[in-house]
Backbone as numpy.savetxt, mean C-alpha at the origin, in Angstrom:
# Nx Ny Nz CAx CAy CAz Cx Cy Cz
16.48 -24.34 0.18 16.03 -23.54 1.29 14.64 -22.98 0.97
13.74 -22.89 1.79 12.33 -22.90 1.96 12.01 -21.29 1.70
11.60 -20.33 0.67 11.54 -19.21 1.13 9.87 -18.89 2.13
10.33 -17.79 2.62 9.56 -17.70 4.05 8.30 -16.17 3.17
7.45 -16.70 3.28 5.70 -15.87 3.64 6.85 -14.04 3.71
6.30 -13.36 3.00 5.96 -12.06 3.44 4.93 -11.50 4.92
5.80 -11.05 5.37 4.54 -10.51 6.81 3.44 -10.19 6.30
2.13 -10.75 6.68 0.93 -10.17 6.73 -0.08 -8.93 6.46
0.96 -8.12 7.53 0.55 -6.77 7.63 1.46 -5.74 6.64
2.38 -6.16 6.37 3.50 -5.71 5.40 2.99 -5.75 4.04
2.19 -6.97 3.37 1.62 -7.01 2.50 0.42 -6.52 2.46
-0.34 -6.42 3.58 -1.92 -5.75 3.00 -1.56 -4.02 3.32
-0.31 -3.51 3.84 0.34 -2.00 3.76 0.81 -2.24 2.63
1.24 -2.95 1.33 1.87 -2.60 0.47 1.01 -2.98 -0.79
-0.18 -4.06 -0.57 -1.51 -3.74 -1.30 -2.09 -2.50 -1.39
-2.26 -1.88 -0.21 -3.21 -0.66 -0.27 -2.59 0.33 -0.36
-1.48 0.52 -0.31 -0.75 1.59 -0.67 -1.06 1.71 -2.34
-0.25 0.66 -3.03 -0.78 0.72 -4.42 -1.99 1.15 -5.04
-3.11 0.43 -4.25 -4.45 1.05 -4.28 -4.62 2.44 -4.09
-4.24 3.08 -3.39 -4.45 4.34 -3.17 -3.72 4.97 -4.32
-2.42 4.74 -4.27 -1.53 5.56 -5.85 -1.85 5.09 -6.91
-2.68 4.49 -6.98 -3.40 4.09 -8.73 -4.56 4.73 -8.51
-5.39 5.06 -7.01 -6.40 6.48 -7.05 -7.69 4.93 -7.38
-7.50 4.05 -6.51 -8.87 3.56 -6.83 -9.59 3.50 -4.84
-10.52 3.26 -5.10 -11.18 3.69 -3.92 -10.96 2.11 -2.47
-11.22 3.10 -1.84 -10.80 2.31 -0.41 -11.57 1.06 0.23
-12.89 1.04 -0.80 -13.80 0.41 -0.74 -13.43 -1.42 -1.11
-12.45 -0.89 -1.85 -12.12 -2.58 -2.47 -11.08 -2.70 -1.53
-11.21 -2.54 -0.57 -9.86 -3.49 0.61 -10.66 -4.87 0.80
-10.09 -5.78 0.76 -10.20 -7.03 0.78 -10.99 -8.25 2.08
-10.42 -6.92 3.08 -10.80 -7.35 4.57 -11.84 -6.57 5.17
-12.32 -6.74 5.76 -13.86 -6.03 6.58 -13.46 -5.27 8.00
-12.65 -6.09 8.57 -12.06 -5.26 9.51 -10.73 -6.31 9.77
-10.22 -5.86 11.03 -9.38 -6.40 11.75 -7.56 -5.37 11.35
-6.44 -5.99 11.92 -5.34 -5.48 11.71 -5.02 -5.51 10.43
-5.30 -6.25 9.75 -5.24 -6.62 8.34 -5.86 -5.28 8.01
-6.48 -5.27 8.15 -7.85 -4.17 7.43 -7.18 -2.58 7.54
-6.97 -2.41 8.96 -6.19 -1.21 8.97 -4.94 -0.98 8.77
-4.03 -1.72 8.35 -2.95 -1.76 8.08 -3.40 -1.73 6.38
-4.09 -2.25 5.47 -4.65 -1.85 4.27 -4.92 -0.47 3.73
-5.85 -0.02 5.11 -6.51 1.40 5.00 -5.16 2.29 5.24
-4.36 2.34 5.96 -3.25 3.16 6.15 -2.25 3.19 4.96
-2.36 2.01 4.25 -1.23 1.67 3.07 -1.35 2.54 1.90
-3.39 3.08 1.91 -4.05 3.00 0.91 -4.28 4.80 1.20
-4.31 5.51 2.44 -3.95 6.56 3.14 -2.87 7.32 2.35
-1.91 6.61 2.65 -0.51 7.10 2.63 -0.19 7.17 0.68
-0.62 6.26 -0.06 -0.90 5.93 -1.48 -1.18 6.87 -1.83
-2.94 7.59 -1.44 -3.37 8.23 -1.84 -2.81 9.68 -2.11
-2.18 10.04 -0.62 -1.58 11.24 -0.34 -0.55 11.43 -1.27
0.20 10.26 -1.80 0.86 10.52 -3.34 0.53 10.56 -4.13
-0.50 10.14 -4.57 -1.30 10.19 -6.11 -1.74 11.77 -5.96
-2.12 12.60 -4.70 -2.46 13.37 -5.07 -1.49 14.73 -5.14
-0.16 14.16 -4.95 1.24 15.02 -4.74 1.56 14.74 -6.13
1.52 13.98 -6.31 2.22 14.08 -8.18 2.86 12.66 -8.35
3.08 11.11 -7.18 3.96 10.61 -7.31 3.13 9.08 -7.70
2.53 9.74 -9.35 2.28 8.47 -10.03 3.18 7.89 -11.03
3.21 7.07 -11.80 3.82 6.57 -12.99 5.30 6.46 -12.71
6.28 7.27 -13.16 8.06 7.45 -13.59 8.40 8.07 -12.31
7.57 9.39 -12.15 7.70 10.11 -11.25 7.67 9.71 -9.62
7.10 8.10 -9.79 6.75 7.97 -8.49 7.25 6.44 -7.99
8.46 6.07 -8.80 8.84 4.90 -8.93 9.43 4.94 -7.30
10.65 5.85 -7.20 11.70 5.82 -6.16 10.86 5.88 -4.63
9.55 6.21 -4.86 8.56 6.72 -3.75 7.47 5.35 -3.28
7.69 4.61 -4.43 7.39 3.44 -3.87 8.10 2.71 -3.32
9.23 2.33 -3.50 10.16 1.53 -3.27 10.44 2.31 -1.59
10.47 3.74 -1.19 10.93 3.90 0.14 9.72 3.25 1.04
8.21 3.54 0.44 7.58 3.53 1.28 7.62 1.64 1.77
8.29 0.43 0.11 7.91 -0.85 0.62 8.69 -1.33 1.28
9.74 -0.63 1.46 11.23 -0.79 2.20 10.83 -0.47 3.73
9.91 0.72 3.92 10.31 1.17 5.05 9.25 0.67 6.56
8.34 -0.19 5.36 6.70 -0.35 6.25 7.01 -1.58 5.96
C-alpha cells in the first residue's frame, strides 16, 4: 500500500512552528508568499509564542505533539 504525501499546508504549519520554538527567525521560511507561506508564518507565530512561555526542550515535548495533532 502506497503511503500518501502529508498535506501541504500541514507541513509548512509544522515546519514553522518548529522554527519559531527553536527561536530562529521568520526570515528563513522557505516560501516568498502564497498559502504555503502563511500557513509557515502562523506555524512559526504560534512556535514562537512557546519558546517564549517556557515550552522548549523536555518541557515542551507534550506541546508539540498537541499543536502537530491539532493543525
Amino acid at each position: 500500500m502506497k503511503r500518501q504525501k502529508r498535506d501541504m499546508m500541514e507541513r509548512a504549519f509544522q515546519k514553522g512552528y518548529m522554527a519559531g520554538v527553536e527561536g530562529r527567525s521568520k526570515e528563513l521560511c522557505p516560501k516568498e508568499e502564497g498559502p504555503e507561506h502563511q500557513q509557515w508564518i502562523n506555524g512559526w507565530r504560534e512556535g514562537r509564542s512557546d519558546h517564549w512561555d517556557g515550552y522548549t526542550g523536555v518541557s515542551g515535548i507534550h506541546r508539540v505533539n498537541e499543536v502537530v495533532i491539532h493543525h
